[in-house]
C-alpha positions in Angstrom: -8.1 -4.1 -9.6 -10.1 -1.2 -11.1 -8.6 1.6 -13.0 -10.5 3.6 -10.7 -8.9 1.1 -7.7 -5.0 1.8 -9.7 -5.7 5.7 -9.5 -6.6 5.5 -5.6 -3.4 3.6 -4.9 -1.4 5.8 -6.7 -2.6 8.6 -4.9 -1.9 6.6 -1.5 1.4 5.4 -2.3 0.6 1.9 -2.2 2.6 0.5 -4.6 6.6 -0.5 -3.1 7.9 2.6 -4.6 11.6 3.1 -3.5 11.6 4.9 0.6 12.2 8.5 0.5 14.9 10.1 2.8 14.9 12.9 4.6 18.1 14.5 6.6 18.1 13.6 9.8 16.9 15.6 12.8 19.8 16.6 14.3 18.4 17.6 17.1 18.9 21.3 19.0 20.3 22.7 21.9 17.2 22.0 24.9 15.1 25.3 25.2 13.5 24.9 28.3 11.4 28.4 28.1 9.7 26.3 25.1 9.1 23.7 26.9 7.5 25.3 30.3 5.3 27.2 28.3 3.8 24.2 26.6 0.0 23.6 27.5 -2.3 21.2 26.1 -6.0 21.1 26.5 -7.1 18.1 27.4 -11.0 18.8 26.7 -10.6 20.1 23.5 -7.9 17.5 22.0 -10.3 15.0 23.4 -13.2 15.9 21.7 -11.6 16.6 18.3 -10.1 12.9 19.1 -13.6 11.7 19.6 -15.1 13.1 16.0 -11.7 11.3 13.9 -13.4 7.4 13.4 -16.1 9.3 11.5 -14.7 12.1 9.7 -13.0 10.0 7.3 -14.8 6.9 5.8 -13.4 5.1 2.6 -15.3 2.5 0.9 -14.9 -0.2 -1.2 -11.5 -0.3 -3.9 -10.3 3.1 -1.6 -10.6 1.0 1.4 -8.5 -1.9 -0.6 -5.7 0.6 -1.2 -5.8 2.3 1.9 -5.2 -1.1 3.7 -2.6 -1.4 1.4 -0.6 1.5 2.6 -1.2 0.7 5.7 0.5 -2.9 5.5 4.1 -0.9 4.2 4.0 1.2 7.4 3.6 -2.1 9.9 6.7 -2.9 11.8 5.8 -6.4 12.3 6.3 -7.0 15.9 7.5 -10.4 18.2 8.2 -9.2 21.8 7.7 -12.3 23.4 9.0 -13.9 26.4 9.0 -17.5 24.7 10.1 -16.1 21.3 12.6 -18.7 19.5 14.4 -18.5 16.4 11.9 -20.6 14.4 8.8 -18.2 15.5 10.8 -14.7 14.5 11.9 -16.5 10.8 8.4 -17.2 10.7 7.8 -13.7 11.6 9.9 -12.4 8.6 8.8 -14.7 5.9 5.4 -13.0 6.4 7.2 -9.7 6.6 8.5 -10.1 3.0 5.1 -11.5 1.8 2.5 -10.4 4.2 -0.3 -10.8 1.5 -1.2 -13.8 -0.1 -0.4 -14.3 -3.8 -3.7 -14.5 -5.3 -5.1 -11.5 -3.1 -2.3 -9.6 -4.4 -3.2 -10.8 -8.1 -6.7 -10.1 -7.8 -6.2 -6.2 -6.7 -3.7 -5.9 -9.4 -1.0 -5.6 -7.1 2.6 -6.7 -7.3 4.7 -7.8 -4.1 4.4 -5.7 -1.3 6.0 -6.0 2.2 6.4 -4.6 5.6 7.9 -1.3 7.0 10.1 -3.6 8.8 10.5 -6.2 11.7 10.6 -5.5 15.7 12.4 -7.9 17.6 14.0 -8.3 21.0 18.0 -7.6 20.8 19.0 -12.0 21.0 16.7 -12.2 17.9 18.2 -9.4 15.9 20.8 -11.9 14.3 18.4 -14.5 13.1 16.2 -11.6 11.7 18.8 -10.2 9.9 19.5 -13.5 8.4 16.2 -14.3 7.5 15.7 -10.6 5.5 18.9 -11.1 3.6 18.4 -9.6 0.1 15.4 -7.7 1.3 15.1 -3.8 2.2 13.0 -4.7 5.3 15.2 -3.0 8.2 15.1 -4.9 11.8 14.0 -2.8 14.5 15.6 -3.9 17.6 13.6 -2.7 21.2 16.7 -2.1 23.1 17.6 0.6 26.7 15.9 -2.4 29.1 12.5 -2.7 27.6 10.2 -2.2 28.7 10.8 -0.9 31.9 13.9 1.6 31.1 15.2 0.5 34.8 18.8 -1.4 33.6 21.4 0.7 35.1 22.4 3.2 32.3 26.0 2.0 30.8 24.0 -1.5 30.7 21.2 0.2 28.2 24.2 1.9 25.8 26.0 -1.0 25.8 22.9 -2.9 25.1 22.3 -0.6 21.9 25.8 -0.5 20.8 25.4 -4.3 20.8 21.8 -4.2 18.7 23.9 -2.3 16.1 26.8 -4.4 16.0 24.4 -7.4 15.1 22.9 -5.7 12.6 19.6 -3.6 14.0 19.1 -0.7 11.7 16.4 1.3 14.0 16.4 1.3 17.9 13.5 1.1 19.7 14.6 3.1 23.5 12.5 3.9 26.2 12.8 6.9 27.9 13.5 6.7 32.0 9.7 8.2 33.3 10.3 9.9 36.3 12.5 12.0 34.5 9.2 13.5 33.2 7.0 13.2 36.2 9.7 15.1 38.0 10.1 17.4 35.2 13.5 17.0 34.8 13.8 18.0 31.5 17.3 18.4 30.9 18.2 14.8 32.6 15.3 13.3 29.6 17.5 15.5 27.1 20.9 14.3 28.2 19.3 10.3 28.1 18.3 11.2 24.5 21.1 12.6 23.4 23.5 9.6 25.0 21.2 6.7 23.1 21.3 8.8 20.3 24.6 9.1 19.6 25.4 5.1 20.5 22.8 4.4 18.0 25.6 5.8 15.0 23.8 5.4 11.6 21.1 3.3 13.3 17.7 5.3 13.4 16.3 5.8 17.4 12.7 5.9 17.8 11.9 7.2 21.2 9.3 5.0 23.3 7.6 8.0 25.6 5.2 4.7 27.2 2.3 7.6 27.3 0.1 5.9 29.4 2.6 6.1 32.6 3.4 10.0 32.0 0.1 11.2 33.6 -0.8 14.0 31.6 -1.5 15.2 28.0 1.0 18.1 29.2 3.1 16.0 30.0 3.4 13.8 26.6 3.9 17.1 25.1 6.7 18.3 26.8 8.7 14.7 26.8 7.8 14.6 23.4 9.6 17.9 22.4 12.4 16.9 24.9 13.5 13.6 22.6 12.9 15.8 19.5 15.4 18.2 20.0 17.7 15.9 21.7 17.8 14.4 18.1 14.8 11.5 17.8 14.0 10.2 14.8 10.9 9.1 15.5 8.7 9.5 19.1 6.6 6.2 19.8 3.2 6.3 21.9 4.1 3.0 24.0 5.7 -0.1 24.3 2.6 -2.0 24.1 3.2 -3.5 27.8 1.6 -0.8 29.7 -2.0 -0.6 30.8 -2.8 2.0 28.5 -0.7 2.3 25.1 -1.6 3.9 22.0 -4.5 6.3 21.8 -5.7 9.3 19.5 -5.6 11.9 22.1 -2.2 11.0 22.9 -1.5 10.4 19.1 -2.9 14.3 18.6 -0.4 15.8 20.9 2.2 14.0 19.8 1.9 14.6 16.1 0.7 18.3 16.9 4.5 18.7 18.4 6.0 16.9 15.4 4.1 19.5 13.3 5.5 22.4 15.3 9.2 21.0 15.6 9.1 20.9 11.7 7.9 24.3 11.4 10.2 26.1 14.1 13.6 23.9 12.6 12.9 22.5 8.8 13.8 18.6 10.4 11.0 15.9 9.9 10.7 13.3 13.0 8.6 10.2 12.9 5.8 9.0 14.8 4.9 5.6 15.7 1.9 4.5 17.7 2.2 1.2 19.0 -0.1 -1.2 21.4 -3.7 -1.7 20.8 -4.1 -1.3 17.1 -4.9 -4.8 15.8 -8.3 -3.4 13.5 -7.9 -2.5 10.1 -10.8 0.2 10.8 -8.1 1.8 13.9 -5.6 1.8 10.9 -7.1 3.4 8.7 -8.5 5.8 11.4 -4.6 6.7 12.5 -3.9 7.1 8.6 -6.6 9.8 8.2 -5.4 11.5 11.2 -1.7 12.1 9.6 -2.7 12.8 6.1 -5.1 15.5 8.2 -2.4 16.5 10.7 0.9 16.3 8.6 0.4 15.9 5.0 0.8 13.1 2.8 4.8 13.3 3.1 4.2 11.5 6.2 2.3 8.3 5.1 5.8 6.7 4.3 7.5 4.2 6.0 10.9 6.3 6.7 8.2 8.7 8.9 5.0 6.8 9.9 5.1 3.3 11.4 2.4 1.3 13.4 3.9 -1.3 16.0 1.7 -3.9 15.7 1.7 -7.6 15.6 -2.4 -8.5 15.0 -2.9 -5.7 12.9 -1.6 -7.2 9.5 -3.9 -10.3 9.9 -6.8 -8.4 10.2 -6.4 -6.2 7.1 -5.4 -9.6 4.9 -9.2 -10.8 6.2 -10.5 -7.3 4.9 -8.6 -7.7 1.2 -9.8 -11.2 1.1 -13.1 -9.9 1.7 -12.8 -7.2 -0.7 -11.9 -9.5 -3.3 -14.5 -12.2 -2.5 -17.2 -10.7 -0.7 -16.8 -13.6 2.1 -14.7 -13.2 5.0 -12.2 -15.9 5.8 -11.1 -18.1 8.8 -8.2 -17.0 10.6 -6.1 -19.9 9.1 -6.2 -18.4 5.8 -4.0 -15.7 6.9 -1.4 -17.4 9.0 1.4 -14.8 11.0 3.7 -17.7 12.2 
């Protein structure tokens, strides 16, 4: 890698430097005047969503770093119904090296890995096994995904149990019709509940964007979860017809913005479902060093869910490096 290439990744972040922490959003009592007035302007976040894929265009050893980054933010994701214990070691043997050796060598790079790895709750065992000696937290999608439906004491027992096994950050999804009905405060009181049976586990709301209807309404169930004391707020559980999406990634990173502002706290934000292009990464990257700063391109506060990205980007290194693109074989996920 270039000295030029060395000065980019620095400025990115690339390199494994050890996670910053921030204190976690407590959350706040629900202020329901704040969240009636909430509007959002669907014409003008779309068009300002429509200019982001060519606002921001890196080339060359930028690009190399920048795909870099992005591979320490993937939560490398198996949410399969025929999942087995052999397919999610798999899973997190490429977590801990999700770059081949000589790729690495040729950028200059030393070992990198994964934000961390996303499993169903039966596979959080043998994922925690298989990271042993790492850093690489398992995520663990718990609260009946992906529909949310599981009678309620099921879905806190259900996360109580992730924990115990060893999960470190749990993926809920929020009940829907408690935001198409606009009952805000039952969406707080669910919040609040799965937060506090997560303990010292992080929570990363799933909002599953693309069945709440409205920009408006993404908004509002976005600062719901927020000050019911999310960690992070997730686009989608990557099952529904429509998941992640800049529009919807706009408002919802608009609201972190402002929840930061109005109470000091930092929440995460986590688009998940569709985003399997190293171009779509590095557009979502642009859009929160634009929206939120550069404090926010770290794992602890910006994750993609994604399970295709990562072997798209290792095709784009390899082609950085080589000037050839590869077969798919060369970059085996499992």
């Amino acid at each position: 890698m270039t000295s030029e290439t060395q000065s980019a990744d620095t400025r990115t972040g690339t390199a494994q430097l050890p996670q910053l922490h921030e204190p976690r959003n407590p959350g706040m009592a629900l202020d329901l005047d704040w969240i009636r007035g909430l509007q959002a302007n669907t014409s003008a976040i779309e068009r300002r969503a429509a200019t982001l894929p060519g606002r921001r265009s890196v080339k060359k050893e930028y690009q190399a770093a920048w795909l870099l980054k992005a591979i320490t933010l993937i939560d490398l994701t198996t949410l399969a119904g025929d999942d087995t214990e052999g397919r999610v070691r798999r899973l997190c043997a490429k977590a801990r090296q999700p770059v081949r050796p000589d790729i690495l060598k040729a950028l200059g790079m030393g070992p990198i890995h994964t934000g961390a790895v996303c499993v169903y709750h039966d596979m959080v065992e043998t994922a925690v096994e298989a990271l042993k000696g790492t850093t690489i937290p398992v995520a663990a999608v718990s609260t009946g995904f992906p529909a949310g439906l599981s009678p309620f004491p099921l879905r806190i027992a259900e996360i109580g149990e992730s924990v115990k096994a060893g999960a470190k950050e749990i993926d809920i999804v929020i009940t829907r019709r408690h935001v198409l009905q606009g009952n805000w405060q039952a969406l707080y009181d669910e919040m609040a509940e799965m937060r506090a049976a997560c303990g010292e586990a992080h929570v990363k709301a799933i909002l599953a964007t693309g069945e709440l209807g409205t920009l408006r309404n993404v908004a509002r169930a976005s600062y719901v979860c927020m000050m019911a004391g999310a960690d992070f707020i997730k686009t989608s559980t990557g099952k529904e017809g429509v998941n992640a999406t800049l529009p919807v990634s706009l408002v919802m990173i608009r609201a972190i913005r402002e929840y930061h502002a109005r109470t000091g706290y930092r929440v995460g934000y986590k688009p998940a479902g569709g985003i399997s292009k190293a171009k779509d990464a590095l557009t979502y990257l642009a859009l929160i060093k634009d929206e939120l700063g550069d404090r926010w391109l770290q794992p602890d506060l910006f994750r993609f869910g994604a399970s295709s990205l990562l072997g798209d980007i290792e095709r784009q290194l390899e082609h950085h490096v080589t000037g050839a693109y590869s077969a798919g074989y060369r970059h085996p996920m499992a």
